[in-house]
ROVEX-924206 format. One record per residue (C-alpha): x, y, z; residue in three letters. Coordinates in steps of 0.001 Angstrom, whole numbers, plus 500000, padded with zeros to 6 digits. Example, Ala and Ser with C-alpha at 12.3 -4.5 7.8 and 13.67 -1.06 7.14 Angstrom:
2
512300495500507800ALA 513670498940507140SER 
***
This chain:
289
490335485367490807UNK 487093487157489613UNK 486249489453486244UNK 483208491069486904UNK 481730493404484227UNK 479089496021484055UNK 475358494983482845UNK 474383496473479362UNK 477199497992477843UNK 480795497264476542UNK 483353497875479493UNK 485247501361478762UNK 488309499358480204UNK 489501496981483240UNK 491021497754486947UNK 492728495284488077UNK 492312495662492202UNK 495724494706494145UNK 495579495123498350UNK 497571496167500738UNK 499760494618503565UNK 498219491723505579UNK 495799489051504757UNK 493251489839501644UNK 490671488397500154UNK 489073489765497206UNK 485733490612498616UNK 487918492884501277UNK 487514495793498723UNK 484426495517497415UNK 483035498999497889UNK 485673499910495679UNK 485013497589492893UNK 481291498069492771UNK 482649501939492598UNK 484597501187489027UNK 481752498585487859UNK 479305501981488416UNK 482028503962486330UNK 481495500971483523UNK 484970499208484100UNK 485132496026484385UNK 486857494689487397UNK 489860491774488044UNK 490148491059492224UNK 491917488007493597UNK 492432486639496499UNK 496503487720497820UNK 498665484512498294UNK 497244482464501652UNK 493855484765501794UNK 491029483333501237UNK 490562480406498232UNK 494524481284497456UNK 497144479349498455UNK 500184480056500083UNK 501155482128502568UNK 501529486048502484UNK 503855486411505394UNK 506190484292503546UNK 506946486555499937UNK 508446489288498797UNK 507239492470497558UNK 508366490839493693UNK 506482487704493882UNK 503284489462494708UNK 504138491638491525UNK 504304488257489468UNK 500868487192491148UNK 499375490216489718UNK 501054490057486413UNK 500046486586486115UNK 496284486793487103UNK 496293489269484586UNK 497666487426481735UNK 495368484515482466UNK 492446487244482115UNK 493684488275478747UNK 494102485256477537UNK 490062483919478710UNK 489236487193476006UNK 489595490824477840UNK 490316493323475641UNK 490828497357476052UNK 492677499217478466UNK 493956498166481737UNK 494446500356484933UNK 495608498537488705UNK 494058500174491434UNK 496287499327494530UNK 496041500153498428UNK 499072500675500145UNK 501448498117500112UNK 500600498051496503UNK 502602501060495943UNK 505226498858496076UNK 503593496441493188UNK 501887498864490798UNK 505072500455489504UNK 506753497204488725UNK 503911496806487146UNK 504155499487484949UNK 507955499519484548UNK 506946495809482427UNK 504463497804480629UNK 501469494806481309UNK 498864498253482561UNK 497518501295480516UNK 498053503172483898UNK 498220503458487645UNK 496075504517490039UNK 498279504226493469UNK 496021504874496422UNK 498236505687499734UNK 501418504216498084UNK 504969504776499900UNK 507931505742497806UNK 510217505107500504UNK 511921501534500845UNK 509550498934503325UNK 512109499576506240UNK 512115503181505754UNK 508293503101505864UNK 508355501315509182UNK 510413504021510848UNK 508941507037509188UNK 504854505607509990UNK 506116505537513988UNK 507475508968513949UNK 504147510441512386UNK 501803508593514374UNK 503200509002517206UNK 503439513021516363UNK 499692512799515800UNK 499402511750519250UNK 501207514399521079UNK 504814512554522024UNK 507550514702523108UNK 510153514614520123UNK 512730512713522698UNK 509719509902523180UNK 509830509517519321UNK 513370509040518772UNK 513333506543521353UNK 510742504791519186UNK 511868504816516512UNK 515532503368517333UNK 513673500752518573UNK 511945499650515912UNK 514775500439513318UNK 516393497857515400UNK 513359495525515290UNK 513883495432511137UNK 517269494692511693UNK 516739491915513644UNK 514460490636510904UNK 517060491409508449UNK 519084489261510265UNK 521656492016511142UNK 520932492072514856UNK 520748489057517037UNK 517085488830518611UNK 517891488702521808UNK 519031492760521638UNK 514989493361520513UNK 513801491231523489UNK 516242493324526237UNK 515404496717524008UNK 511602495981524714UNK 511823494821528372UNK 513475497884528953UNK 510905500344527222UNK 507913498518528903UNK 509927499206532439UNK 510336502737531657UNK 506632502834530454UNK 506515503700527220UNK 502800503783525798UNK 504151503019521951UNK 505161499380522456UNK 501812497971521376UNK 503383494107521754UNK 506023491799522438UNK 508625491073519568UNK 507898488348517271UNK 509950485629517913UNK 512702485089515667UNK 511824482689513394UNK 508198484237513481UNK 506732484311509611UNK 506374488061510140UNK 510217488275510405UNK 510935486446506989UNK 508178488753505096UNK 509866491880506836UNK 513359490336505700UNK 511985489435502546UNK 510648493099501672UNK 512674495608504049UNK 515146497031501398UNK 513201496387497929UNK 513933500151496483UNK 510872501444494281UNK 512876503924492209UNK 514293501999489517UNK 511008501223488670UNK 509717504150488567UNK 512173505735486537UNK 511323502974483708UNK 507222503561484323UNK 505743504746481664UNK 502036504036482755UNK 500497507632483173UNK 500300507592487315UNK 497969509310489758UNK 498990509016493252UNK 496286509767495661UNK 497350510722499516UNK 495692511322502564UNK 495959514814504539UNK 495165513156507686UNK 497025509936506712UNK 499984509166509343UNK 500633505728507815UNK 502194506672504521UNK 502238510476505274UNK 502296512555501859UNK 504825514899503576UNK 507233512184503291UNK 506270510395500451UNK 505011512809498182UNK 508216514860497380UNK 510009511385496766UNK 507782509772494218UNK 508030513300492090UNK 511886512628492525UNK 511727509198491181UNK 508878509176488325UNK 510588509605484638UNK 509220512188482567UNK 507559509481480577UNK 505065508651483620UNK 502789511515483503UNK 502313511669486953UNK 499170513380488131UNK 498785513718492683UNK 496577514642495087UNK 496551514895498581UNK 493140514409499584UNK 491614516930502803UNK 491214515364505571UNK 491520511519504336UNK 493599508994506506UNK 495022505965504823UNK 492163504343504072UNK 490484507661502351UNK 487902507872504705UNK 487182511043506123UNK 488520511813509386UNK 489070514159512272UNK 492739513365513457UNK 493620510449511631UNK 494772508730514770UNK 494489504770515152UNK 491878504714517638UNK 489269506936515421UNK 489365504091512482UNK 486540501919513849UNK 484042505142514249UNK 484321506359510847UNK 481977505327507970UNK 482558507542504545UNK 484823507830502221UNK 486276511329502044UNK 483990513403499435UNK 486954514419496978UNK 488111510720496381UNK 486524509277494225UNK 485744512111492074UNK 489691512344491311UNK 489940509639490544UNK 486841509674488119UNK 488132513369486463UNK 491680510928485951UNK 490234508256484275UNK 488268510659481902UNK 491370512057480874UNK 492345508183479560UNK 489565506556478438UNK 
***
């Protein structure tokens, strides 16, 4: 783990930086962390569990452990003398982190950047059917998908035998379907025990004991965690007591960056961050510190 600080001046607070799903080492977000140092925040990253000084391994923990990671990298920076507020800036998956975060009152607030309110398995199923509706698929096409990778969490649940996902999937790539994108992991693939691991952890509880004032920034354009789906939910589950502030940002996919259809295959050609980002998130933190 890192604390980096501003030059020349007293830090107006900390953000602690958590990532999203997959493999993440702390440099992986550093445009966004020389962002808040340029704000005058200092800044706590760390490498996620088998990224890369930590050890471990990512695929293998569950969506609470990761929360005790952050909790704990955090206490060990309060302890080495940081003082003043503390925000977490998370990505993602983190959506899934920051509020137990603040539900154990350890941050001064939340700033949850393309979070999902919906449980990890609902996610799954609910990214396929707006992905593949940015693409064009015939509703019929979708449904299809989306059984079929409903039934590929099962299997990982352990609810379904794996050997109904291996059939399912040679007989979608004989009828030709263009959203299989690869072969099943095997069944005792790491992937499976971190989807088993995760698939039903239920936000809401948390939420409803968050008291950490929230903003919850979403993408127009983003068909990961679409705001249409995710948006309406979170205002369901915050308390009262959360001050929750959100945005849906124009034309931002999921990693903010601004984007013509938000589709997969435009990622790799896009290079900014969409121009309303970070100034919400600037007007929020004025509001706080």
């Amino acid at each position: 783990a890192e604390l980096a600080a501003p030059r020349g001046a007293r830090p107006r607070g900390a953000i602690l930086m958590i990532y999203g799903s997959g493999p993440a080492p702390k440099e992986a977000f550093d445009p966004w962390a020389l962002w808040f140092l340029g704000e005058g925040f200092a800044v706590i990253s760390y490498d996620k569990r088998g990224s890369g000084q930590s050890s471990g391994d990512w695929r293998l923990t569950g969506l609470e452990d990761l929360a005790r990671d952050a909790t704990e990298v955090l206490r060990e920076t309060r302890s080495r003398g940081l003082k003043g507020p503390v925000f977490v800036w998370g990505a993602s998956q983190a959506g899934w982190i920051e509020p137990q975060l603040g539900a154990a009152g350890v941050v001064d607030g939340i700033i949850m950047h393309a979070g999902s309110a919906m449980s990890p398995a609902e996610q799954i199923v609910a990214q396929v059917e707006y992905e593949l509706k940015a693409y064009g698929f015939a509703q019929e096409e979708i449904e299809r998908a989306k059984a079929y990778y409903a039934l590929d969490v099962d299997v990982s649940r352990g609810r379904r035998p794996w050997s109904e996902i291996d059939a399912a999937y040679k007989a979608a790539t004989a009828a030709g379907a263009e959203w299989i994108l690869a072969p099943p992991p095997a069944a005792n693939a790491p992937e499976r025990t971190m989807i088993k691991l995760m698939a039903d952890f239920d936000p809401a509880p948390y939420w409803r004991a968050n008291t950490a004032p929230t903003l919850a920034l979403y993408g127009a354009k983003d068909w990961i965690v679409p705001a249409e789906a995710n948006l309406p939910r979170l205002k369901t589950m915050a308390s009262r007591r959360t001050a929750l502030t959100a945005q849906i940002i124009e034309n931002a996919n999921h990693l903010m960056f601004a984007a013509n259809t938000g589709n997969r295959d435009e990622y790799p050609k896009l290079s900014r961050l969409a121009p309303d980002y970070f100034p919400a998130i600037r007007g929020w933190l004025r509001g706080k510190v």
